[in-house]
N, CA, C and O atoms as a GROMACS GRO file, in nm:
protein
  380
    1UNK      N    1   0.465   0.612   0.502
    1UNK     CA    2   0.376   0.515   0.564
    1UNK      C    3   0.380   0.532   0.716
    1UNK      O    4   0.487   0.516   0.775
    2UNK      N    5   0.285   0.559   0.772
    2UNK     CA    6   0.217   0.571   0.921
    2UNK      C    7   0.317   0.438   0.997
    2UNK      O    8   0.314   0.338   0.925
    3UNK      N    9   0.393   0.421   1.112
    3UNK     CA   10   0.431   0.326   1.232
    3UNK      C   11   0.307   0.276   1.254
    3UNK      O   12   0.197   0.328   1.232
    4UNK      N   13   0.339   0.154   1.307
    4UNK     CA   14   0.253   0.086   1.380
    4UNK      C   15   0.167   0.131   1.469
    4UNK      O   16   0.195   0.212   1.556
    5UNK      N   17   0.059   0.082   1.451
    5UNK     CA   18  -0.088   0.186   1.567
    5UNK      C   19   0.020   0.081   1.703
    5UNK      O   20   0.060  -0.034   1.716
    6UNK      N   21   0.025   0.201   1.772
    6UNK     CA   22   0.032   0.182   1.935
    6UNK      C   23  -0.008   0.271   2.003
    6UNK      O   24   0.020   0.391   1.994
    7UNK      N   25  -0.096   0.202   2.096
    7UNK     CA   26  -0.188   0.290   2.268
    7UNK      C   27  -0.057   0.362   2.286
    7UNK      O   28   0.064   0.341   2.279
    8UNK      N   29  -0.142   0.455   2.312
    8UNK     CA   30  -0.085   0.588   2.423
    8UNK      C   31  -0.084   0.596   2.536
    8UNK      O   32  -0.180   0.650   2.590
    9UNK      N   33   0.004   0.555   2.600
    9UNK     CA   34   0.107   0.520   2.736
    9UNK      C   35  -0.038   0.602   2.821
    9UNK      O   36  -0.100   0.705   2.791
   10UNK      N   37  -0.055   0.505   2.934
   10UNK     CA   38  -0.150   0.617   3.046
   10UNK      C   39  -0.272   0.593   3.019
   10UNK      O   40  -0.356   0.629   3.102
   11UNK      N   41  -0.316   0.527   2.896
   11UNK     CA   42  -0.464   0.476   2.862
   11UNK      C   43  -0.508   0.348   2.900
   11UNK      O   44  -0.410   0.278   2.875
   12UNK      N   45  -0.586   0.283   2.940
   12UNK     CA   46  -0.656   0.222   3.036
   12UNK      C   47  -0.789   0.145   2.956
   12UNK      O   48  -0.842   0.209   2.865
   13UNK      N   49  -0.819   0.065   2.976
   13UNK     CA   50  -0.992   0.012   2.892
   13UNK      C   51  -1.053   0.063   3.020
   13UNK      O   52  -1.015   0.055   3.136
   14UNK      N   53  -1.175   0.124   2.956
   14UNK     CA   54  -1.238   0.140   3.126
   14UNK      C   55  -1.403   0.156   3.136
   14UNK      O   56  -1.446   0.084   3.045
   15UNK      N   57  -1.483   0.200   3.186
   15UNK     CA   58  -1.627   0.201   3.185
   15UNK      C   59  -1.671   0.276   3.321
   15UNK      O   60  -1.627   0.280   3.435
   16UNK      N   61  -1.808   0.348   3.234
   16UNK     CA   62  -1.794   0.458   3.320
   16UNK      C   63  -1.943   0.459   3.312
   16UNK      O   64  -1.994   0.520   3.217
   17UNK      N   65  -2.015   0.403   3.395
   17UNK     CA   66  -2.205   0.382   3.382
   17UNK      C   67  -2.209   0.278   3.345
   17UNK      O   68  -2.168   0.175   3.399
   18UNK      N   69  -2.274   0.298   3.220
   18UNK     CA   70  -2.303   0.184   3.073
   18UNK      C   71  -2.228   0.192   2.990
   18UNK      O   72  -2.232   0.126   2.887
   19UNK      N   73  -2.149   0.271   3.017
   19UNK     CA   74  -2.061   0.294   2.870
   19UNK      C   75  -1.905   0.258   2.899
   19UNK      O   76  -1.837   0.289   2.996
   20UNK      N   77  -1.864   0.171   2.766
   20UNK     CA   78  -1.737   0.159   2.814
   20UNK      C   79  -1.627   0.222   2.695
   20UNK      O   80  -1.636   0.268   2.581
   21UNK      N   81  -1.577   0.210   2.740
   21UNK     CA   82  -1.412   0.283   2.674
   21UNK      C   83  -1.305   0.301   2.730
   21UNK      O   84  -1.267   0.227   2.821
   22UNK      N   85  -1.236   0.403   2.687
   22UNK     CA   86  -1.060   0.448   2.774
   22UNK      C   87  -1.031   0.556   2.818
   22UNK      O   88  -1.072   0.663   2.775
   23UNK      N   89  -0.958   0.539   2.909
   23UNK     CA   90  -0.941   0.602   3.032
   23UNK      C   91  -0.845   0.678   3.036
   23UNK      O   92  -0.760   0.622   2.967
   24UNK      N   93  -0.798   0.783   3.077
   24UNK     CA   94  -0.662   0.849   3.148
   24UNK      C   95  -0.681   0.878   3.272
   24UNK      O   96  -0.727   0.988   3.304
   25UNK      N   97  -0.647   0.785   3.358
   25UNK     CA   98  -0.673   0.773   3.515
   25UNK      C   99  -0.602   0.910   3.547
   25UNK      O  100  -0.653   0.985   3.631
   26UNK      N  101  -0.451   0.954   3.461
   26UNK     CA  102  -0.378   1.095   3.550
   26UNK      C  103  -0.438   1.203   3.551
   26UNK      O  104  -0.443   1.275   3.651
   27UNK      N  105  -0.515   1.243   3.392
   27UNK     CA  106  -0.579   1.345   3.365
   27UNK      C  107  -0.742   1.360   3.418
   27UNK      O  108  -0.795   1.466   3.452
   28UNK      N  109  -0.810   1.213   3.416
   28UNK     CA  110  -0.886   1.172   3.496
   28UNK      C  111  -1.027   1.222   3.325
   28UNK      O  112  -1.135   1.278   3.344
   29UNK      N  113  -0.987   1.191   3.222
   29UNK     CA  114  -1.046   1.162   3.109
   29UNK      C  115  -1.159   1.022   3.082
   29UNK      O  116  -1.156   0.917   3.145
   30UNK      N  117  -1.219   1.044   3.013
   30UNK     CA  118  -1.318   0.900   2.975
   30UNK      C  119  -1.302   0.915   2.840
   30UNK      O  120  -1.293   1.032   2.804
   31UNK      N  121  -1.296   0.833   2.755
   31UNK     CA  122  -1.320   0.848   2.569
   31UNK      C  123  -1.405   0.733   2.588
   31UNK      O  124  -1.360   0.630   2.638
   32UNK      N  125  -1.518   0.743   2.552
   32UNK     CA  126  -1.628   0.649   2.539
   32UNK      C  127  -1.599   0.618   2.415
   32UNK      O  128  -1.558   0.691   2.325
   33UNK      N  129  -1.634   0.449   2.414
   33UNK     CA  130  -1.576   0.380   2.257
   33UNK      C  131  -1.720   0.286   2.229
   33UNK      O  132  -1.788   0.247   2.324
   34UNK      N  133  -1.744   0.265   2.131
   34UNK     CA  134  -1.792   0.163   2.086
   34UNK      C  135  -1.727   0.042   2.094
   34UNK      O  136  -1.605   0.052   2.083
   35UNK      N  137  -1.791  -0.122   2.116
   35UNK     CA  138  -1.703  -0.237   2.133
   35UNK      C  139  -1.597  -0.232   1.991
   35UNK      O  140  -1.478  -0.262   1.992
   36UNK      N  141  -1.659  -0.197   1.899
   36UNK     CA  142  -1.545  -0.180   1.783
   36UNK      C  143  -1.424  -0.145   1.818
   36UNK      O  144  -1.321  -0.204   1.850
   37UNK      N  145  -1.481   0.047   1.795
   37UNK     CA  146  -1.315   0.076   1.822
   37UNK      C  147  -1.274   0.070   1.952
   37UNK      O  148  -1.166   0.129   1.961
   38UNK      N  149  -1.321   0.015   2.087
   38UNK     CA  150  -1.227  -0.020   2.185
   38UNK      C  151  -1.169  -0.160   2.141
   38UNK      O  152  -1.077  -0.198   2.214
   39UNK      N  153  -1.206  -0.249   2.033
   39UNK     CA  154  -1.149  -0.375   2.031
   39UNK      C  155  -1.027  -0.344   1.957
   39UNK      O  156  -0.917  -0.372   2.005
   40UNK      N  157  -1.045  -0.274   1.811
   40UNK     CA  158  -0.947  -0.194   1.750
   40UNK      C  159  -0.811  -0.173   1.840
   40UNK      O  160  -0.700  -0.222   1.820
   41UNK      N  161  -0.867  -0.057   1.979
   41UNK     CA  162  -0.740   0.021   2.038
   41UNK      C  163  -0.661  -0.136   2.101
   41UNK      O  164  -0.546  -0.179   2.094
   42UNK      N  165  -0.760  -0.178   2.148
   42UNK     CA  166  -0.695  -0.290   2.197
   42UNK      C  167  -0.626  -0.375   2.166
   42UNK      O  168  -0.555  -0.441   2.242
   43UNK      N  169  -0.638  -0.388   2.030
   43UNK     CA  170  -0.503  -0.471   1.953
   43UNK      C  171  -0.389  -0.398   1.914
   43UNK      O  172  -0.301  -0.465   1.860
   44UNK      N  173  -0.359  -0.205   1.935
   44UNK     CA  174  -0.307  -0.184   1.888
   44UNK      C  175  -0.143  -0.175   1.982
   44UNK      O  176  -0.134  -0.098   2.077
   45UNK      N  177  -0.051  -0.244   1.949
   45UNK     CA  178   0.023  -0.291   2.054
   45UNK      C  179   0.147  -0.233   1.957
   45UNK      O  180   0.257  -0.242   2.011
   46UNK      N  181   0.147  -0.186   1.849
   46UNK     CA  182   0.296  -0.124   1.793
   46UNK      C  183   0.400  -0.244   1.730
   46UNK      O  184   0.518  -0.239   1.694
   47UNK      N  185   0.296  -0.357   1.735
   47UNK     CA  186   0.435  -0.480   1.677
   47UNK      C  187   0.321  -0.514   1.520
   47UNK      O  188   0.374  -0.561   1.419
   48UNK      N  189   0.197  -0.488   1.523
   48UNK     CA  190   0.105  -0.562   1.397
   48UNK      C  191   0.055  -0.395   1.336
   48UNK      O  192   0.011  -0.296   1.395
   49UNK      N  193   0.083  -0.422   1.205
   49UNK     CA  194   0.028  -0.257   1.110
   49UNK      C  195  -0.141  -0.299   1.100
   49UNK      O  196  -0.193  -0.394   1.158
   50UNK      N  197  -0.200  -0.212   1.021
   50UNK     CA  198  -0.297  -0.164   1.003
   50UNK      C  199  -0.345  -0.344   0.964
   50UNK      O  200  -0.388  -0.422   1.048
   51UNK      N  201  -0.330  -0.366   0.856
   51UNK     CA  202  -0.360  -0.488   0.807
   51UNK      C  203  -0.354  -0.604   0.902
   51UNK      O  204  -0.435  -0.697   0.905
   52UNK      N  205  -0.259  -0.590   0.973
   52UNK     CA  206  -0.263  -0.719   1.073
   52UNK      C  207  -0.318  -0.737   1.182
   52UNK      O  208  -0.328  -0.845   1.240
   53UNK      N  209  -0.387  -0.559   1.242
   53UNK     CA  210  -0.472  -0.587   1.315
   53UNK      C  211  -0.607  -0.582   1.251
   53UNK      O  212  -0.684  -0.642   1.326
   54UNK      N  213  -0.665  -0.540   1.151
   54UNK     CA  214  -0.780  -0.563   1.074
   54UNK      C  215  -0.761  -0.705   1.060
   54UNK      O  216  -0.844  -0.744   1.142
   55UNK      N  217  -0.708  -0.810   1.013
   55UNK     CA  218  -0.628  -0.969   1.000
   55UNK      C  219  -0.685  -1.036   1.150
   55UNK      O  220  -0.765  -1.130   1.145
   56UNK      N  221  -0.649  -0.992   1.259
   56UNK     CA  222  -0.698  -1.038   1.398
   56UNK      C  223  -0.818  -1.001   1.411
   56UNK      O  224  -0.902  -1.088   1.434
   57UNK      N  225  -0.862  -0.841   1.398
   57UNK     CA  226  -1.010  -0.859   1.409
   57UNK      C  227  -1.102  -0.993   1.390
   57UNK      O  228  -1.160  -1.067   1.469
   58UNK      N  229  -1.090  -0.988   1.261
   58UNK     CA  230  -1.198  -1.079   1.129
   58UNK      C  231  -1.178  -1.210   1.181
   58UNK      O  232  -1.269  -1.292   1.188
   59UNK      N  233  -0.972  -1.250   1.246
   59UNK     CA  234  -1.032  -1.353   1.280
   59UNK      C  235  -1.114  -1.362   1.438
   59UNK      O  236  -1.212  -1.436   1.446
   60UNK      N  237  -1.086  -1.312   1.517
   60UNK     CA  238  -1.152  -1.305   1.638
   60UNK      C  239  -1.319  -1.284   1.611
   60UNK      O  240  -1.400  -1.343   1.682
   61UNK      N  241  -1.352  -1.211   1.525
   61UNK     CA  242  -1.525  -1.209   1.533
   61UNK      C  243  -1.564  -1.355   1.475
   61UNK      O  244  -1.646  -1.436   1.517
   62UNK      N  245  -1.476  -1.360   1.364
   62UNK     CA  246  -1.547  -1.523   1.305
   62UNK      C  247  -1.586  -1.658   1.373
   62UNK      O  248  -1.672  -1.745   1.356
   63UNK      N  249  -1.430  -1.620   1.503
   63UNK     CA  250  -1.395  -1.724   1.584
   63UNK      C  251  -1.528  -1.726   1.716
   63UNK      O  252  -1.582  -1.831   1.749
   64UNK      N  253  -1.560  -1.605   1.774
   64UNK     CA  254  -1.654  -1.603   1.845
   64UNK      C  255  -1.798  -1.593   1.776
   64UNK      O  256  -1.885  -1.569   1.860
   65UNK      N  257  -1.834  -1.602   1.680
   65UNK     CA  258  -1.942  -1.594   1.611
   65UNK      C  259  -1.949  -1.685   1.493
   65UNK      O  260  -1.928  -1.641   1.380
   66UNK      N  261  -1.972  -1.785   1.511
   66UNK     CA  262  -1.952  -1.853   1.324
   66UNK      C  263  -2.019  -1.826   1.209
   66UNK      O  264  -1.981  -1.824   1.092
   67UNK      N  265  -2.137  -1.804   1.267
   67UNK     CA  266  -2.233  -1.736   1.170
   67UNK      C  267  -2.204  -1.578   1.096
   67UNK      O  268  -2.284  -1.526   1.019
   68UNK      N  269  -2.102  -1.531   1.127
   68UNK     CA  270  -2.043  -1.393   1.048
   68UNK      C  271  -1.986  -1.442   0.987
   68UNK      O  272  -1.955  -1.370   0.893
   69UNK      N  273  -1.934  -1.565   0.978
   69UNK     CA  274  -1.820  -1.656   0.854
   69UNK      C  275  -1.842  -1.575   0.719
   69UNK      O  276  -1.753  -1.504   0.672
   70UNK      N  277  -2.008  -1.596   0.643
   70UNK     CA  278  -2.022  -1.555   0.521
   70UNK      C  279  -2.071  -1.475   0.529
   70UNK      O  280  -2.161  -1.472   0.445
   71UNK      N  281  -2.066  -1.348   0.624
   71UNK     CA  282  -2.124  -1.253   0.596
   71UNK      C  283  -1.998  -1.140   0.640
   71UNK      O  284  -2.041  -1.026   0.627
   72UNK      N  285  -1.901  -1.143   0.673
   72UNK     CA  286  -1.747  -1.019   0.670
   72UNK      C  287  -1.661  -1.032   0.495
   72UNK      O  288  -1.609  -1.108   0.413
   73UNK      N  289  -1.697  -0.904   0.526
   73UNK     CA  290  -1.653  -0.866   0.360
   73UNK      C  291  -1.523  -0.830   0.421
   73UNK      O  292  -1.501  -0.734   0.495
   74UNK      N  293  -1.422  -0.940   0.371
   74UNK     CA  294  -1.272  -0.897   0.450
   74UNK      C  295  -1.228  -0.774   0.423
   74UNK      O  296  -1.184  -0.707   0.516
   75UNK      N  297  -1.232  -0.717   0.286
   75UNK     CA  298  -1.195  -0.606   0.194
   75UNK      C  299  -1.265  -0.489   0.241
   75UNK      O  300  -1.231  -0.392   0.175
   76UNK      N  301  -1.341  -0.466   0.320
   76UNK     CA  302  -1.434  -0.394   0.379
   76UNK      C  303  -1.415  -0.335   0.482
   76UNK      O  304  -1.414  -0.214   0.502
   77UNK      N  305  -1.392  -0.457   0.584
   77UNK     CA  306  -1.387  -0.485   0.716
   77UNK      C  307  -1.232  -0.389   0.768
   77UNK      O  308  -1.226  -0.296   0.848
   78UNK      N  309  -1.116  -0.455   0.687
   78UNK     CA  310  -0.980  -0.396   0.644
   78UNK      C  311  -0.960  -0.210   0.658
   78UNK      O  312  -0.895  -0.154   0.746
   79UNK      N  313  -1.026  -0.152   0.564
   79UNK     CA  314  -1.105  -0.043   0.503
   79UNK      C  315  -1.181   0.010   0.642
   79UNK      O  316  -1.192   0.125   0.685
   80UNK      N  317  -1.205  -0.056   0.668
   80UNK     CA  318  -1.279   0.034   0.822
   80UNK      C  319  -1.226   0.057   0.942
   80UNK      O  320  -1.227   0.151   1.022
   81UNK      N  321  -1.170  -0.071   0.936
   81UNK     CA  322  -1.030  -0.090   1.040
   81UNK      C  323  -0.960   0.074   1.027
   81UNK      O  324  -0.991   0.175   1.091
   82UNK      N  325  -0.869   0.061   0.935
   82UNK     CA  326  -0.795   0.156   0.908
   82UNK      C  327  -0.844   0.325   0.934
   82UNK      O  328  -0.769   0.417   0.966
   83UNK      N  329  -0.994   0.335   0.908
   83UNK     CA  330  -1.027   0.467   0.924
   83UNK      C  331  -1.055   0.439   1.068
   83UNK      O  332  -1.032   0.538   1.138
   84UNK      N  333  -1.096   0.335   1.133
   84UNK     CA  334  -1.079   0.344   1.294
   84UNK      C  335  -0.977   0.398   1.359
   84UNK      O  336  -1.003   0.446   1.470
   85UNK      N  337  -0.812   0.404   1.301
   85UNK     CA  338  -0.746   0.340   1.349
   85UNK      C  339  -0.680   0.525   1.321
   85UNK      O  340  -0.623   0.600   1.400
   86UNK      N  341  -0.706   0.538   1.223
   86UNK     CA  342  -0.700   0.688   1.179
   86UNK      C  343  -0.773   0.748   1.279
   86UNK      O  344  -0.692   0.778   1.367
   87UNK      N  345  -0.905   0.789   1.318
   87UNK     CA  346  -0.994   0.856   1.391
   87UNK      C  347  -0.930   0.842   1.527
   87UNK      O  348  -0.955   0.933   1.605
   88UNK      N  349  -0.843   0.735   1.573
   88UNK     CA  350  -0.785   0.682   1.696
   88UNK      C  351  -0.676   0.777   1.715
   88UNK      O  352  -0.658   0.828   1.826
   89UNK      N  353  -0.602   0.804   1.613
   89UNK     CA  354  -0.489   0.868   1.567
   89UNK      C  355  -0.512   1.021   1.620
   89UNK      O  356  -0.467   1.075   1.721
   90UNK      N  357  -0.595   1.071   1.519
   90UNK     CA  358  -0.680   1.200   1.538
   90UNK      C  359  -0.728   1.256   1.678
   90UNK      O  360  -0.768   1.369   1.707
   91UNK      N  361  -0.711   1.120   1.774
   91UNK     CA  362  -0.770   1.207   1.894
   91UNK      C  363  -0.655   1.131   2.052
   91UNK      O  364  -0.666   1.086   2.166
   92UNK      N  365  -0.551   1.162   1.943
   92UNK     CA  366  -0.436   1.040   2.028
   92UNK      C  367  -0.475   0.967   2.122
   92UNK      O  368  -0.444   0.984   2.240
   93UNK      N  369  -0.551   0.871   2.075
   93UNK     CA  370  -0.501   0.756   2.136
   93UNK      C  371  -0.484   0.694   2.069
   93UNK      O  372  -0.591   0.633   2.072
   94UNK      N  373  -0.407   0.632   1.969
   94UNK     CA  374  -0.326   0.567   1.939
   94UNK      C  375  -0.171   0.629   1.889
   94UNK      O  376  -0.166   0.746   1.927
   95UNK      N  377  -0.101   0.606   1.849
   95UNK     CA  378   0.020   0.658   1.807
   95UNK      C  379   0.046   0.624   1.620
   95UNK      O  380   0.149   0.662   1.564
   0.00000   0.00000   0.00000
């Protein structure tokens, strides 16, 4: 079983035009993100697994949106998380 998703030391939220994403200010990199997976990287702090930040997502969108209440398929949502979180993996930034 995969450790806890945690950012990769030196990464930054950042925006660069219109587009926002993360940064490596040393290498002087941009990874343009979608609000998804920059919200994703952003929870990933190395103390909550896969599930618990998919768990914060769902509740944070519900909480700022009420009207997604009956429409997040938690089982789904979870499931996507995770291949985010994978693809994050894949291009280290996350751990």
């Amino acid at each position: 079983m995969a450790a806890n998703p945690k950012q990769v030391k030196g990464l930054v939220p950042a925006k660069n035009g219109d587009d926002v994403g993360i940064a490596n200010q040393e290498e002087k990199k941009f990874y343009k993100l979608d609000m998804l997976h920059l919200n994703v990287w952003l929870l990933c702090d190395g103390k909550k697994n896969e599930d618990e930040v998919a768990k914060e997502l769902i509740k944070f969108l519900k909480e700022n949106n009420p009207e997604l209440e009956t429409k997040i398929d938690n089982k789904i949502l979870t499931e996507d998380v995770k291949t985010i979180i994978k693809k994050l993996r894949k291009y280290c930034l996350v751990e």
